[in-house]
Biopython code that builds the backbone (N, CA, C, O; Angstrom):
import numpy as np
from Bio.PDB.StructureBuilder import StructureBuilder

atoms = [
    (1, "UNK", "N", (0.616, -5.042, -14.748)),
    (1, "UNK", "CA", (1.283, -5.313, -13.481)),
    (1, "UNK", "C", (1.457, -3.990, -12.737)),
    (1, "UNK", "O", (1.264, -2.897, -13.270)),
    (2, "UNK", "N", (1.800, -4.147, -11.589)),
    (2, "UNK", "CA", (1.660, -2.856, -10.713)),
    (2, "UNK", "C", (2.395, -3.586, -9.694)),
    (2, "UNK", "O", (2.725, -4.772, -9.680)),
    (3, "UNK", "N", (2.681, -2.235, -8.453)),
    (3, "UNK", "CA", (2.774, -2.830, -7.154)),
    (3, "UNK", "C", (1.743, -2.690, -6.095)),
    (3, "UNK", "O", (0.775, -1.953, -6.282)),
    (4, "UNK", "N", (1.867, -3.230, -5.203)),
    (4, "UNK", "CA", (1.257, -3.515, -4.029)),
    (4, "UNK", "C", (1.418, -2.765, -2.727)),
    (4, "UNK", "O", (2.639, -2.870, -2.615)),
    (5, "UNK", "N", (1.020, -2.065, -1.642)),
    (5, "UNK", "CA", (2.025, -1.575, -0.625)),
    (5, "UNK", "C", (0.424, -2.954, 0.741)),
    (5, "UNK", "O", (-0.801, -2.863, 0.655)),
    (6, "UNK", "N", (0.976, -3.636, 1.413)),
    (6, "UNK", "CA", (0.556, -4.881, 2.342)),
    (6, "UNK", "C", (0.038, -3.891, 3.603)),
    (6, "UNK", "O", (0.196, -2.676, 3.722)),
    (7, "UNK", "N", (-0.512, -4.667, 4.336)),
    (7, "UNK", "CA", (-0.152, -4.085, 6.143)),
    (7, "UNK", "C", (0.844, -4.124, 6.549)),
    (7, "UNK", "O", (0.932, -3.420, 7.555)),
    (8, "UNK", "N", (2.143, -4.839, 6.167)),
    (8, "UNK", "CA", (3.308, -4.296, 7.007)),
    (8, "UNK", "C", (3.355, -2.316, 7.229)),
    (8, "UNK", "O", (3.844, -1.649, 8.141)),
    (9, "UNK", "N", (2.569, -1.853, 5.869)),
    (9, "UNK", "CA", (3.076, -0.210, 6.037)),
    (9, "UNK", "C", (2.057, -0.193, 7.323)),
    (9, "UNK", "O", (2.661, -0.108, 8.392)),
    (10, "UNK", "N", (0.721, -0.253, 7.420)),
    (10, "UNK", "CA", (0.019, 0.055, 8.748)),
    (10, "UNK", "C", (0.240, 0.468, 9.634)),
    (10, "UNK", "O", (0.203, -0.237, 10.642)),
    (11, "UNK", "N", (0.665, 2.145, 9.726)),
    (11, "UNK", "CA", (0.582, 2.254, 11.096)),
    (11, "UNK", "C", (2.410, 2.707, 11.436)),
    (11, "UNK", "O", (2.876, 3.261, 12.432)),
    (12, "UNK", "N", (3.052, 2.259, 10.295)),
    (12, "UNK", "CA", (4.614, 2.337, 10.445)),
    (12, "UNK", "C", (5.099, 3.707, 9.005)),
    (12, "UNK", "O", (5.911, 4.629, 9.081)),
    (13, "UNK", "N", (4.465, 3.408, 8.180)),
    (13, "UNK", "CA", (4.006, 4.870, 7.068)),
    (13, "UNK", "C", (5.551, 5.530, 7.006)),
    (13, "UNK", "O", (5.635, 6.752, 7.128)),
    (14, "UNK", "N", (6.665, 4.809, 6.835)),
    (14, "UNK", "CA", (7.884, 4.912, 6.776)),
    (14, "UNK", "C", (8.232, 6.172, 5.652)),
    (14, "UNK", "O", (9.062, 7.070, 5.797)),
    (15, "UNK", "N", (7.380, 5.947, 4.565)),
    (15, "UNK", "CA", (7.725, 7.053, 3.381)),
    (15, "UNK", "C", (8.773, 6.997, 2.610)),
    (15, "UNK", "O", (8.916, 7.777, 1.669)),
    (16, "UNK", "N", (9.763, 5.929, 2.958)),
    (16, "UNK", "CA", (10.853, 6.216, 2.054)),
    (16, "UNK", "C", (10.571, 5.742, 0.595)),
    (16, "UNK", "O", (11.226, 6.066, -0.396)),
    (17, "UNK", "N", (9.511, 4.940, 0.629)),
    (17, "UNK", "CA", (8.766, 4.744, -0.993)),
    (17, "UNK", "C", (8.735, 6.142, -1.712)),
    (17, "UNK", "O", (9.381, 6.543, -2.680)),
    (18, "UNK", "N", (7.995, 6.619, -1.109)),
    (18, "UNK", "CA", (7.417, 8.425, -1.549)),
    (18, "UNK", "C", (8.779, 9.283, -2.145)),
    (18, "UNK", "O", (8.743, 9.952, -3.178)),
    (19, "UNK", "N", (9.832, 9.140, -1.384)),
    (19, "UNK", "CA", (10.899, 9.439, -1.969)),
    (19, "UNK", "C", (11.668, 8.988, -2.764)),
    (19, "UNK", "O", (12.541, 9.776, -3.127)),
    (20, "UNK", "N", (11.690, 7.856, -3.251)),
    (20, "UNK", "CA", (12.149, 7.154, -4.372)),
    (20, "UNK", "C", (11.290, 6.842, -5.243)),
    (20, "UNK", "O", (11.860, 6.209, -6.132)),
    (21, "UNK", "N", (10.055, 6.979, -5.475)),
    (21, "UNK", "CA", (9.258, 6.931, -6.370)),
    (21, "UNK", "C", (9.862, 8.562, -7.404)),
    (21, "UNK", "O", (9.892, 9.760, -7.124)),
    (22, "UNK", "N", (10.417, 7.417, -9.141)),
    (22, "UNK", "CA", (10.420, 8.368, -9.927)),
    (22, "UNK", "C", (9.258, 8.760, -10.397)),
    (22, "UNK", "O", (9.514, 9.236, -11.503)),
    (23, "UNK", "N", (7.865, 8.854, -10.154)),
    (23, "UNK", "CA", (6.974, 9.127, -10.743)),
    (23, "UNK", "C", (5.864, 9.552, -10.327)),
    (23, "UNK", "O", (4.815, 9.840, -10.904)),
    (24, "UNK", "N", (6.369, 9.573, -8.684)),
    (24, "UNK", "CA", (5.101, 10.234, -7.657)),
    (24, "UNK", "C", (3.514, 9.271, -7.660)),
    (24, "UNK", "O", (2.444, 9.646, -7.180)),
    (25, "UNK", "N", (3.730, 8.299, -8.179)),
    (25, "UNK", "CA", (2.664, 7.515, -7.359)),
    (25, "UNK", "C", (2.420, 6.598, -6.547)),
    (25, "UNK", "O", (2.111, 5.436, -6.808)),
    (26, "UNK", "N", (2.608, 7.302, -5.105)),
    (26, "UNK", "CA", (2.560, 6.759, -4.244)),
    (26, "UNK", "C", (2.083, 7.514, -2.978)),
    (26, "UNK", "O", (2.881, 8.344, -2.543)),
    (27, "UNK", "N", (1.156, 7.393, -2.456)),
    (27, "UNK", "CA", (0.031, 8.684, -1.704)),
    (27, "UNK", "C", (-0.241, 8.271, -0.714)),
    (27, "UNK", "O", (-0.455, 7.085, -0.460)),
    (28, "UNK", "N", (-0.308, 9.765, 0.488)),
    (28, "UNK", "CA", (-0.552, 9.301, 1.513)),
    (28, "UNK", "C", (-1.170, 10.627, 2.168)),
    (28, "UNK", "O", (-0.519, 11.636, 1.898)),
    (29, "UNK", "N", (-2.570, 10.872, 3.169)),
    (29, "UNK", "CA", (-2.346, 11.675, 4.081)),
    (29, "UNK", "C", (-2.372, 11.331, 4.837)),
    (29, "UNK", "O", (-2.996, 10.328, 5.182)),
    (30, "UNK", "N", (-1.372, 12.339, 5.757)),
    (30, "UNK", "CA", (-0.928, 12.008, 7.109)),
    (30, "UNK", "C", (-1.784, 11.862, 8.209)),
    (30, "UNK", "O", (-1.882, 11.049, 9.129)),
    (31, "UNK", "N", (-2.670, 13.376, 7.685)),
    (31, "UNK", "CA", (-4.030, 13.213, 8.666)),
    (31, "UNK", "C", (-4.956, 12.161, 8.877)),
    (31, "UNK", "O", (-5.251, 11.803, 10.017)),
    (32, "UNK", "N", (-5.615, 11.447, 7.483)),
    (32, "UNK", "CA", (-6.111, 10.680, 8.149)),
    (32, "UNK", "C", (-5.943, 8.964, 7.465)),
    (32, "UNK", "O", (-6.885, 8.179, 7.570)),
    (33, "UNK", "N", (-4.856, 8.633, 6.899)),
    (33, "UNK", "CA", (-4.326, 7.352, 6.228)),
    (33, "UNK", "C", (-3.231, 6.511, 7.579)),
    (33, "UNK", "O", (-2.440, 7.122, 8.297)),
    (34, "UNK", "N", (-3.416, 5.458, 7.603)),
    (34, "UNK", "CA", (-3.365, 4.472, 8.614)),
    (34, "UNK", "C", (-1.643, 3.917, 7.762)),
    (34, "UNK", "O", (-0.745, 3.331, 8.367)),
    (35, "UNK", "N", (-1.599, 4.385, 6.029)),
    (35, "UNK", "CA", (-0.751, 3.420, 5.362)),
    (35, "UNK", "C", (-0.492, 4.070, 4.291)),
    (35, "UNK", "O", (-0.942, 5.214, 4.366)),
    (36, "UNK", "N", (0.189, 3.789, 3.041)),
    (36, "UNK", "CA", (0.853, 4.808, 2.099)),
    (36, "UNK", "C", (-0.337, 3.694, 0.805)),
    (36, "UNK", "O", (-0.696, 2.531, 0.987)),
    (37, "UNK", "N", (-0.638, 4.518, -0.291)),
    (37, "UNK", "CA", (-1.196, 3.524, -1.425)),
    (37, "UNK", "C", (-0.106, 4.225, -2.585)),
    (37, "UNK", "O", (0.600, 5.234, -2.591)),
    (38, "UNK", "N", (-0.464, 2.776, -3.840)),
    (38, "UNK", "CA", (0.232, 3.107, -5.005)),
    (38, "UNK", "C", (-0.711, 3.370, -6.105)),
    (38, "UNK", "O", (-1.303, 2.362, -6.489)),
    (39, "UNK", "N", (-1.053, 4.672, -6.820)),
    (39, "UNK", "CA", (-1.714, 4.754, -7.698)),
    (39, "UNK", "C", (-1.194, 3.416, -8.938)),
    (39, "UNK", "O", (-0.048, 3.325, -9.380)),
    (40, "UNK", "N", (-2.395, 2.456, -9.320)),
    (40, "UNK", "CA", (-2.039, 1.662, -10.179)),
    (40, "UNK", "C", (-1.759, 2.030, -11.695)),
    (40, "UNK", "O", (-0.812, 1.647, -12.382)),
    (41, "UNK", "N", (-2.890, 2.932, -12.083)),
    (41, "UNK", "CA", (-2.495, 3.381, -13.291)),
    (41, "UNK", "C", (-1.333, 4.300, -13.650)),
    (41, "UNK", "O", (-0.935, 4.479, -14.801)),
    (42, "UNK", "N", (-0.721, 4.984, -12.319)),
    (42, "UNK", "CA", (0.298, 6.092, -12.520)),
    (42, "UNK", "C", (1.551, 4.707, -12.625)),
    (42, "UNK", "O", (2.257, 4.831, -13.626)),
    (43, "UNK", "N", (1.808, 3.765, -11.962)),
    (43, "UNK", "CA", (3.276, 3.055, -11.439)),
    (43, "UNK", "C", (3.335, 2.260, -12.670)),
    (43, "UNK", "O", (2.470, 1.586, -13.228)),
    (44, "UNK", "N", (5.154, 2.613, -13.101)),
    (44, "UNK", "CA", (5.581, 2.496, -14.501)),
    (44, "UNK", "C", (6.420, 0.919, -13.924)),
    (44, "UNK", "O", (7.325, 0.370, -14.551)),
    (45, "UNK", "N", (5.800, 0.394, -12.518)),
    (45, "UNK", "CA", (6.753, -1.014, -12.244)),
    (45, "UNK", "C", (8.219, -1.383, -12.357)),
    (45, "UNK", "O", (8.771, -2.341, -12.898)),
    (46, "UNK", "N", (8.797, -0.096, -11.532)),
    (46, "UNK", "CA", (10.010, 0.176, -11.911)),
    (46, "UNK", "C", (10.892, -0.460, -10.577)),
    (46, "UNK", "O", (12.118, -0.567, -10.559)),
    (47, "UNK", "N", (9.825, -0.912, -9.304)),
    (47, "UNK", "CA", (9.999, -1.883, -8.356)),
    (47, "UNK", "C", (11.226, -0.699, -7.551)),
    (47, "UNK", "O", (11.964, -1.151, -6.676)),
    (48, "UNK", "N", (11.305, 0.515, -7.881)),
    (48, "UNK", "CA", (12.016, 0.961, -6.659)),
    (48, "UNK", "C", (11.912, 1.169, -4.990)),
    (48, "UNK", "O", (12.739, 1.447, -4.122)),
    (49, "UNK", "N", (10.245, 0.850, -4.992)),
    (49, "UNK", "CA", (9.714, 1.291, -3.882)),
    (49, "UNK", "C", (9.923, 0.179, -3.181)),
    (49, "UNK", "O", (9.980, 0.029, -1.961)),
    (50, "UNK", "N", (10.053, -0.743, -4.222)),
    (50, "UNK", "CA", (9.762, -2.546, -3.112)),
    (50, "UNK", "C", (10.776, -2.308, -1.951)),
    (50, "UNK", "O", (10.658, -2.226, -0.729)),
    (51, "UNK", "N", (12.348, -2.188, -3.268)),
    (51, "UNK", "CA", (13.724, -2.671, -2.349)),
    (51, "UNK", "C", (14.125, -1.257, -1.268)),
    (51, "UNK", "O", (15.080, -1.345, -0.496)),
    (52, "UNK", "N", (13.333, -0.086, -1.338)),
    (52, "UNK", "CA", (13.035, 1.117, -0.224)),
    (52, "UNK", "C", (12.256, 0.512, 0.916)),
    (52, "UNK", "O", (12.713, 0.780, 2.027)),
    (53, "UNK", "N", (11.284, -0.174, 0.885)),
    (53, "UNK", "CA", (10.612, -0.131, 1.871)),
    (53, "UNK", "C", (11.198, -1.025, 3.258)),
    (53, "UNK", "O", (11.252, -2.254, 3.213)),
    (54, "UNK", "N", (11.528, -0.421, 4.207)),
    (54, "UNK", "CA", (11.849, -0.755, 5.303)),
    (54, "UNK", "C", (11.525, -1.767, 5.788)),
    (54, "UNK", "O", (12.419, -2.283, 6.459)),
    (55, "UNK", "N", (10.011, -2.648, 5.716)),
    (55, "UNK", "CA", (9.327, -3.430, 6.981)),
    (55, "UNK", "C", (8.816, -4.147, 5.569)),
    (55, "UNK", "O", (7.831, -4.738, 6.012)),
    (56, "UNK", "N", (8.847, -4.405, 4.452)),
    (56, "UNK", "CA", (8.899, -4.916, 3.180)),
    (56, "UNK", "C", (7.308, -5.566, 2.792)),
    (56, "UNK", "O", (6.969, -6.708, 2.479)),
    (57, "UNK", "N", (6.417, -4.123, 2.989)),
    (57, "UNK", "CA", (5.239, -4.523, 3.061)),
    (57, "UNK", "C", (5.054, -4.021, 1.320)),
    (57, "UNK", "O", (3.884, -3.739, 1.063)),
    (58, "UNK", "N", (5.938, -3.890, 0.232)),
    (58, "UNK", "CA", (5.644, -3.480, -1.225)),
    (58, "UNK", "C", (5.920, -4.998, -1.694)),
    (58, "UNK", "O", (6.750, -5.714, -1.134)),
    (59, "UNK", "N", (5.093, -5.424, -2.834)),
    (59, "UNK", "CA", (5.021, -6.354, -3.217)),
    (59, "UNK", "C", (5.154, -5.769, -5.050)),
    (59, "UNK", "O", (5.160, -4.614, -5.475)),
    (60, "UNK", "N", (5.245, -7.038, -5.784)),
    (60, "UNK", "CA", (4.456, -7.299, -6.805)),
    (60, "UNK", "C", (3.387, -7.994, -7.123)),
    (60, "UNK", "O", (3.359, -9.194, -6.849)),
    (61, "UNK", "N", (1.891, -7.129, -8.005)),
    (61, "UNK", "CA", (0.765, -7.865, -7.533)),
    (61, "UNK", "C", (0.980, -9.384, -7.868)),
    (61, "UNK", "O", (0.607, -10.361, -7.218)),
    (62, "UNK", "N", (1.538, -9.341, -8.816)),
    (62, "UNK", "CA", (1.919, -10.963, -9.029)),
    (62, "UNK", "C", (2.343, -12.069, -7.727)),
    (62, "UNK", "O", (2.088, -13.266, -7.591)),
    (63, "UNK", "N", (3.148, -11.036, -6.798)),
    (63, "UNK", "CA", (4.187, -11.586, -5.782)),
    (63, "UNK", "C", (3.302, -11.380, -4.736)),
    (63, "UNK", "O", (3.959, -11.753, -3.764)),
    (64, "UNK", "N", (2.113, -10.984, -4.290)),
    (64, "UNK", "CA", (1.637, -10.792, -2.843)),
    (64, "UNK", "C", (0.611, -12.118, -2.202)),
    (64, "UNK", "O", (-0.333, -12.757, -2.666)),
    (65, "UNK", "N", (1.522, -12.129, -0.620)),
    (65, "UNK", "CA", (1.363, -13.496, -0.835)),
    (65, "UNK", "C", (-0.944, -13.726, -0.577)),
    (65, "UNK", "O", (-1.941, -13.004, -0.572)),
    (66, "UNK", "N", (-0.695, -14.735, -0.471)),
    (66, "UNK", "CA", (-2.464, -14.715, -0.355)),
    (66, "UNK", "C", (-2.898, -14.097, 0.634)),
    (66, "UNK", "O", (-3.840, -13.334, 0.418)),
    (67, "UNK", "N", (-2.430, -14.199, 1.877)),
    (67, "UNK", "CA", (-3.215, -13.886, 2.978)),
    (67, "UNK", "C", (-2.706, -12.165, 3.232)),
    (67, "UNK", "O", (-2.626, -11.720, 4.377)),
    (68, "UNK", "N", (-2.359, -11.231, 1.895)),
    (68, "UNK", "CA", (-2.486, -10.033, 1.775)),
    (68, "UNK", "C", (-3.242, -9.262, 0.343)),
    (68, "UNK", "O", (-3.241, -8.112, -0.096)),
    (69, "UNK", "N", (-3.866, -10.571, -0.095)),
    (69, "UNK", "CA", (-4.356, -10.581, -1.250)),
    (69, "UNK", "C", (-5.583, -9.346, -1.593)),
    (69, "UNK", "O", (-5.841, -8.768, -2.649)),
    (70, "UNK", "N", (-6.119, -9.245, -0.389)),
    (70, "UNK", "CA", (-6.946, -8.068, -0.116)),
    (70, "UNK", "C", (-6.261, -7.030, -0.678)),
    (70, "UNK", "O", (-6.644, -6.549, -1.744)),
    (71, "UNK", "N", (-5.330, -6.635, -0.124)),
    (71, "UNK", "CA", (-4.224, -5.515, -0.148)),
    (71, "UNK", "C", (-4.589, -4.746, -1.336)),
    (71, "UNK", "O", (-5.030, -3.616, -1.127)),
    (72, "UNK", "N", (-4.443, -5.328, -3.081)),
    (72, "UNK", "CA", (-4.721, -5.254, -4.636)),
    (72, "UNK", "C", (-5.606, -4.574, -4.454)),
    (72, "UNK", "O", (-5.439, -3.374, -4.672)),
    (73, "UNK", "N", (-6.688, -4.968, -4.062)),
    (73, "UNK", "CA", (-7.855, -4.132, -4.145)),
    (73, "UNK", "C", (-8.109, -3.043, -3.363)),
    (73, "UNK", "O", (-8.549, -2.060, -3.960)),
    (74, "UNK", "N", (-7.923, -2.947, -2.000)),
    (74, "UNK", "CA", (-7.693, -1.459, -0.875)),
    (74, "UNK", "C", (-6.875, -0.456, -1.546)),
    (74, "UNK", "O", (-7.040, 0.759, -1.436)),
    (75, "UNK", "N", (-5.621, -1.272, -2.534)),
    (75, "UNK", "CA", (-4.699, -0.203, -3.019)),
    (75, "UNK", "C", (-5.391, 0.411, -4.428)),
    (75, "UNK", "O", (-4.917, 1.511, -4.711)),
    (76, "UNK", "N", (-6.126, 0.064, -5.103)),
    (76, "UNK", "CA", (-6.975, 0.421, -6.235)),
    (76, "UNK", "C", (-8.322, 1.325, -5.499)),
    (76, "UNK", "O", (-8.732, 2.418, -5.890)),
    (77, "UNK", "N", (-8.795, 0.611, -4.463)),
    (77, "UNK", "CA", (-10.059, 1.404, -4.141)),
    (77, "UNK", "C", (-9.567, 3.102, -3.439)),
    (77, "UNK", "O", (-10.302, 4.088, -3.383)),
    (78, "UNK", "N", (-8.456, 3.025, -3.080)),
    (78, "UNK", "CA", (-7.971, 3.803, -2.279)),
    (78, "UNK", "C", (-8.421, 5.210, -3.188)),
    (78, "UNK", "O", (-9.014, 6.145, -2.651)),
    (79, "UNK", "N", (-7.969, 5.202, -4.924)),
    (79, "UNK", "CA", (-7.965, 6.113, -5.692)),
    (79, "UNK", "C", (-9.380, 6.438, -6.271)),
    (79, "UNK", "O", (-9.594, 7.408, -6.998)),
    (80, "UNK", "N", (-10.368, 5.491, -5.861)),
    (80, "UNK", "CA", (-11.942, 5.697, -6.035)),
    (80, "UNK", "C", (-12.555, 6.038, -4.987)),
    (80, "UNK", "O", (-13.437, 6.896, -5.027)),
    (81, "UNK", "N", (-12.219, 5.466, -3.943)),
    (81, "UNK", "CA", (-13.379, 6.148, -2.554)),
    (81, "UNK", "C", (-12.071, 6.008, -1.354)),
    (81, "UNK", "O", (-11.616, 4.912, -1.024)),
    (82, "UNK", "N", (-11.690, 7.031, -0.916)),
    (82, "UNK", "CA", (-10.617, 6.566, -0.062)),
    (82, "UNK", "C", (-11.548, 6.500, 1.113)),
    (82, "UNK", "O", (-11.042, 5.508, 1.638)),
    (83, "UNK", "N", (-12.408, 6.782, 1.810)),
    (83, "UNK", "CA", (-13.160, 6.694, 2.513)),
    (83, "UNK", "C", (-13.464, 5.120, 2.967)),
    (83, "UNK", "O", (-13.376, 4.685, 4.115)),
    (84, "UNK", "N", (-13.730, 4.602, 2.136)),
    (84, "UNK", "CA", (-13.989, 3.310, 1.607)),
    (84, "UNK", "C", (-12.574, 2.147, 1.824)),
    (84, "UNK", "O", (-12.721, 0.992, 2.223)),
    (85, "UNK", "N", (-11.400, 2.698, 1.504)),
    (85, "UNK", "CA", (-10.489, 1.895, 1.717)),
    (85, "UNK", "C", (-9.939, 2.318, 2.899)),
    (85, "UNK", "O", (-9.035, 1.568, 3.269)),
    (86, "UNK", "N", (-10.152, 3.241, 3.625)),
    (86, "UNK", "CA", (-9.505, 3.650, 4.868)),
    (86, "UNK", "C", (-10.547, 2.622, 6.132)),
    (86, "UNK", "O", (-10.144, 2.248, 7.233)),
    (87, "UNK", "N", (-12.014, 2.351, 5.489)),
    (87, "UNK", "CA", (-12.798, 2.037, 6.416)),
    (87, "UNK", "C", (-12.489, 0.543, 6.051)),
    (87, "UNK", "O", (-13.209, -0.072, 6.838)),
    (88, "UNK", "N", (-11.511, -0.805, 4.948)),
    (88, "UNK", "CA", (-11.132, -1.741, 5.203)),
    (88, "UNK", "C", (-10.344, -1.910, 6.126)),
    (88, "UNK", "O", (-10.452, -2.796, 6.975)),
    (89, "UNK", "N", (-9.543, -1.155, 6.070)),
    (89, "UNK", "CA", (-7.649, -1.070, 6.335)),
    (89, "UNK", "C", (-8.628, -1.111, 7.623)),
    (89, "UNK", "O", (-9.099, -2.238, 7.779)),
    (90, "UNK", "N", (-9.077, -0.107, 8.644)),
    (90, "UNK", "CA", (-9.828, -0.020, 9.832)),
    (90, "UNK", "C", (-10.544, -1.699, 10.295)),
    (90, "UNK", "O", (-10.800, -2.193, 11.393)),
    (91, "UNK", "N", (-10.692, -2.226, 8.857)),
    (91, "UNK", "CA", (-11.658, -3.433, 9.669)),
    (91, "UNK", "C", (-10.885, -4.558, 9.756)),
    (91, "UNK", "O", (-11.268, -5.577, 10.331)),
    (92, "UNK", "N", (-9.173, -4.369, 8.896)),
    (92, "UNK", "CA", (-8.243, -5.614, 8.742)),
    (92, "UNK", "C", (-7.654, -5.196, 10.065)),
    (92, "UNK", "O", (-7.317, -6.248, 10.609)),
    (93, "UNK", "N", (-7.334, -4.074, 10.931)),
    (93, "UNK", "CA", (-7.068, -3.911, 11.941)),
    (93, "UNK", "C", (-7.826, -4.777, 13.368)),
    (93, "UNK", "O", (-7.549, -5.709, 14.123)),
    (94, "UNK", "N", (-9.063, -3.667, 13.115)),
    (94, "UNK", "CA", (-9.915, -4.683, 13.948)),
    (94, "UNK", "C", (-10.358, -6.247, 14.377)),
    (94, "UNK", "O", (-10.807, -6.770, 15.397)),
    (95, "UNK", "N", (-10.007, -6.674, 13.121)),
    (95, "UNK", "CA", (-10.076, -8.197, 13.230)),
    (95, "UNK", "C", (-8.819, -8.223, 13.621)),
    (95, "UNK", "O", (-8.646, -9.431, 13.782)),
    (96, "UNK", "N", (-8.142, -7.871, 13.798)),
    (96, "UNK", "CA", (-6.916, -8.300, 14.276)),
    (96, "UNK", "C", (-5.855, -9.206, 13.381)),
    (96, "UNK", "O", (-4.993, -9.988, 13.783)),
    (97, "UNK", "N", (-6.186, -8.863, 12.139)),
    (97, "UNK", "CA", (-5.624, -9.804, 11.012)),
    (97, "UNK", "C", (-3.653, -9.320, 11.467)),
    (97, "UNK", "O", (-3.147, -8.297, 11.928)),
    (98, "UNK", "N", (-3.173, -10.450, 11.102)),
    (98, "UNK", "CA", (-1.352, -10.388, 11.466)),
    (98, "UNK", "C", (-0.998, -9.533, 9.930)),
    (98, "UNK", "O", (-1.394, -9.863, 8.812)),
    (99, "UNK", "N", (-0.315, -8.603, 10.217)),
    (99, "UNK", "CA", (0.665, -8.022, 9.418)),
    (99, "UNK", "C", (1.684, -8.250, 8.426)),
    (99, "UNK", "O", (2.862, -8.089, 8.745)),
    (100, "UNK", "N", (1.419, -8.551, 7.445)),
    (100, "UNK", "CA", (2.275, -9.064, 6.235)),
    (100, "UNK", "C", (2.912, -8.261, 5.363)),
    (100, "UNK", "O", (3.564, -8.748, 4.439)),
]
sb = StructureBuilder()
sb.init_structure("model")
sb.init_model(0)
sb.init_chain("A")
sb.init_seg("    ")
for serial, (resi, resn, name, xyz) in enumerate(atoms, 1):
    if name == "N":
        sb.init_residue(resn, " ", resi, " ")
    sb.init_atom(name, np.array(xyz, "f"), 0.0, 1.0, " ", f" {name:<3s}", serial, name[0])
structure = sb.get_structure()
């Protein structure tokens, strides 16, 4: 199990996850990230980030609802090709998908 961070962060990149994370996995650059990710293998599921996050785009993967289901995977690819997950996040924008 792990967490999730949705499109609600998109664009709003609040950070207060980043600071309550006891374990520092939770990543972001400013320069060129649209949204904050959660390293899956680092997060000990200690769910502090959920009840931090402002606009309540942290889930549990268990808990995310379907139509952010994408999300699991952008937040995993993020730590293999961020290139790659920056250019989804770019295309869930573009379609104009609603914010969850």
């Amino acid at each position: 199990m792990t967490f999730v961070i949705a499109s609600a962060c998109i664009d709003v990149i609040d950070q207060s996850c980043i600071e309550v994370c006891p374990v520092d996995c939770i990543y972001i650059d400013e320069d060129e990230d649209r949204m904050c990710y959660i390293e899956p293998d680092e997060c000990i599921d200690c769910a502090v980030c959920e009840a931090a996050c402002p606009v309540g785009a942290i889930f549990r993967d268990e808990d995310l609802p379907n139509e952010a289901s994408e999300f699991l995977e952008i937040n995993a690819l993020y730590f293999k090709d961020k290139d790659a997950a920056r250019a989804r996040v770019e295309q869930i924008m573009s379609d104009g998908v609603s914010v969850t």
